[in-house]
Residue frames as qw, qx, qy, qz and C-alpha x, y, z in Angstrom:
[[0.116, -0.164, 0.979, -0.011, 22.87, -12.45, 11.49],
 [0.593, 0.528, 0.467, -0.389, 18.76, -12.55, 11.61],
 [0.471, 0.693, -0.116, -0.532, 19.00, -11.08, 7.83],
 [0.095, 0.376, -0.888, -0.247, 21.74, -14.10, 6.43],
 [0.393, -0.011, 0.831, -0.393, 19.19, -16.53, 8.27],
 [0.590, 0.622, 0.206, -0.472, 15.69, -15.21, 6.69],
 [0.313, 0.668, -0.438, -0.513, 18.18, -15.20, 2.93],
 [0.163, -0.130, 0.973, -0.095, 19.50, -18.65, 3.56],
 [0.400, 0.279, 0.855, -0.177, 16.20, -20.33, 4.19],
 [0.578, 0.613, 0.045, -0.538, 13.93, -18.05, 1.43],
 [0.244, 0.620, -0.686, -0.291, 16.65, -19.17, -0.95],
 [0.418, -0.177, 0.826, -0.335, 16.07, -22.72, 0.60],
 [0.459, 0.357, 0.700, -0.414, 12.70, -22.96, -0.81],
 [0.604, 0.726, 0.326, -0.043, 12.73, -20.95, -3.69],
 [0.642, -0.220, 0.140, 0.721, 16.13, -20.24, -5.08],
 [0.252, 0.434, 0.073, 0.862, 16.59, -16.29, -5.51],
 [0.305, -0.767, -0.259, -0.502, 14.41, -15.38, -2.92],
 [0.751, -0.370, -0.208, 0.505, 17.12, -14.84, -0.78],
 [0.430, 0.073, 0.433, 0.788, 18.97, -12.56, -2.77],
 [0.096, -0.610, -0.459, -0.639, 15.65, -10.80, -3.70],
 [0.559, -0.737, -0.355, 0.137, 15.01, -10.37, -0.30],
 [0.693, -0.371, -0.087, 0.612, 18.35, -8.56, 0.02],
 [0.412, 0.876, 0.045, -0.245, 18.12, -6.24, -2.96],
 [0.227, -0.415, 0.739, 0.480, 20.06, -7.77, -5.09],
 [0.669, 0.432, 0.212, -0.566, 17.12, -8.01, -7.59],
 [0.569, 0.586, -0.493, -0.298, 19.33, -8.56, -11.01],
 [0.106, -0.272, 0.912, -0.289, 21.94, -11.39, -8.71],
 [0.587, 0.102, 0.600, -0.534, 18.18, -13.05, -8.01],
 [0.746, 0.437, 0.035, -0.502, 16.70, -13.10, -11.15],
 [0.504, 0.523, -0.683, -0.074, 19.75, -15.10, -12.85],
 [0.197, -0.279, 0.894, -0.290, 19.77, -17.11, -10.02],
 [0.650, 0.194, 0.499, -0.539, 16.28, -18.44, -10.36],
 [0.666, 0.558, -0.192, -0.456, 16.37, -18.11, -14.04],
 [0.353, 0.405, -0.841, -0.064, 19.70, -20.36, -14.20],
 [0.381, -0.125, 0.844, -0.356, 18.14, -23.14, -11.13],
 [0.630, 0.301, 0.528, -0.483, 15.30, -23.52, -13.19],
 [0.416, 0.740, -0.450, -0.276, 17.08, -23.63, -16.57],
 [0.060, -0.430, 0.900, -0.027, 19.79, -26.63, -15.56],
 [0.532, 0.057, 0.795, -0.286, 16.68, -28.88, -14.46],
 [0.681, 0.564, 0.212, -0.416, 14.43, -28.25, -17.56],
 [0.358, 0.670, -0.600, -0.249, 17.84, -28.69, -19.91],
 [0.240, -0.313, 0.909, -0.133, 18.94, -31.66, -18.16],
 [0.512, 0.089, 0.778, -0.353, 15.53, -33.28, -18.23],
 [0.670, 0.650, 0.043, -0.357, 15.03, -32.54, -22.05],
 [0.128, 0.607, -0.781, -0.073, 18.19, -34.27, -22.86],
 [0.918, -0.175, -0.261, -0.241, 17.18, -36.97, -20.90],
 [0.544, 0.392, -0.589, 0.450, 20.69, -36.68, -19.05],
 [0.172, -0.213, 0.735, -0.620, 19.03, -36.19, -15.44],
 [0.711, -0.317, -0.475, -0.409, 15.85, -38.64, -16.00],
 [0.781, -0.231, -0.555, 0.169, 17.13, -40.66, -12.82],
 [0.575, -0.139, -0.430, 0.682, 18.88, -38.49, -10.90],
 [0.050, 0.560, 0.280, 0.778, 17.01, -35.10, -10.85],
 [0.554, -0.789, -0.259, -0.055, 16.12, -34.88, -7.04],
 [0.636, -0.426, -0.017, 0.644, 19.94, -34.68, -6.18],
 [0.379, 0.377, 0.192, 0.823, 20.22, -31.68, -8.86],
 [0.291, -0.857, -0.265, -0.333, 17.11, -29.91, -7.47],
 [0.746, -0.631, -0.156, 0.147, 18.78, -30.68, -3.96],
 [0.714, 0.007, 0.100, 0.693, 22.19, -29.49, -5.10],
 [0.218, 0.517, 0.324, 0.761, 20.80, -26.44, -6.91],
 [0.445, -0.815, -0.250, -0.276, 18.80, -25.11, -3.62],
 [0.827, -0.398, -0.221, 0.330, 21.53, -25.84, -1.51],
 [0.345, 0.097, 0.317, 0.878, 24.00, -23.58, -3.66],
 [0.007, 0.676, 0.236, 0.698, 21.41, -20.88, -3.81],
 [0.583, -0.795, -0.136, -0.091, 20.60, -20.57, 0.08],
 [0.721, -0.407, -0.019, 0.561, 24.55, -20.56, 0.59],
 [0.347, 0.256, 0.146, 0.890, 24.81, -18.02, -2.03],
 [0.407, -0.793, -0.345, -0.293, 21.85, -16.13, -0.52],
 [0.763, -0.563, -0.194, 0.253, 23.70, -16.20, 2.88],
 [0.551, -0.212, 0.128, 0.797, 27.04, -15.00, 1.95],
 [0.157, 0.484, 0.274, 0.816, 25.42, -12.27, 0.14],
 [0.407, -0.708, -0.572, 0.077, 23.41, -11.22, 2.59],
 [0.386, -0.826, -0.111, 0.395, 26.00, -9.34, 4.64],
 [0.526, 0.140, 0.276, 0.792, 27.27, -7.25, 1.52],
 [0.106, -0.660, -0.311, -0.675, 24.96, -4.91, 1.69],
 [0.458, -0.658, -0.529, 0.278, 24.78, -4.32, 5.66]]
């Protein structure tokens, strides 16, 4: 349960570093690669100009749950 916790919150802050924490290295790297991808697309469009805190907030959220539930695949 400690180990979901720690995945969760890393993931929280910095999305894959949940995941990375687990050893799920490759699972991480797409994660990060895609959180940070959506915002930079979105914001070159100009299609999240206004609304881009609730993606960030959406996109962290969704990694620290996916962080979590991975977690206990590997125990």
């Amino acid at each position: 349960m400690k180990r979901s916790t720690i995945a969760f919150l890393l993931s929280l802050v910095l999305p894959g570093a949940g995941l990375w924490y687990c050893g799920w290295r490759k699972l991480a790297l797409a994660n990060f690669l895609l959180a940070v991808g959506i915002p930079i697309g979105g914001l070159s469009t100009g299609f999240l100009s206004e609304h881009i805190h609730w993606v960030l907030l959406a996109i962290a959220a969704g990694s620290a749950g996916f962080a979590h539930s991975m977690s206990g695949s590997r125990e």
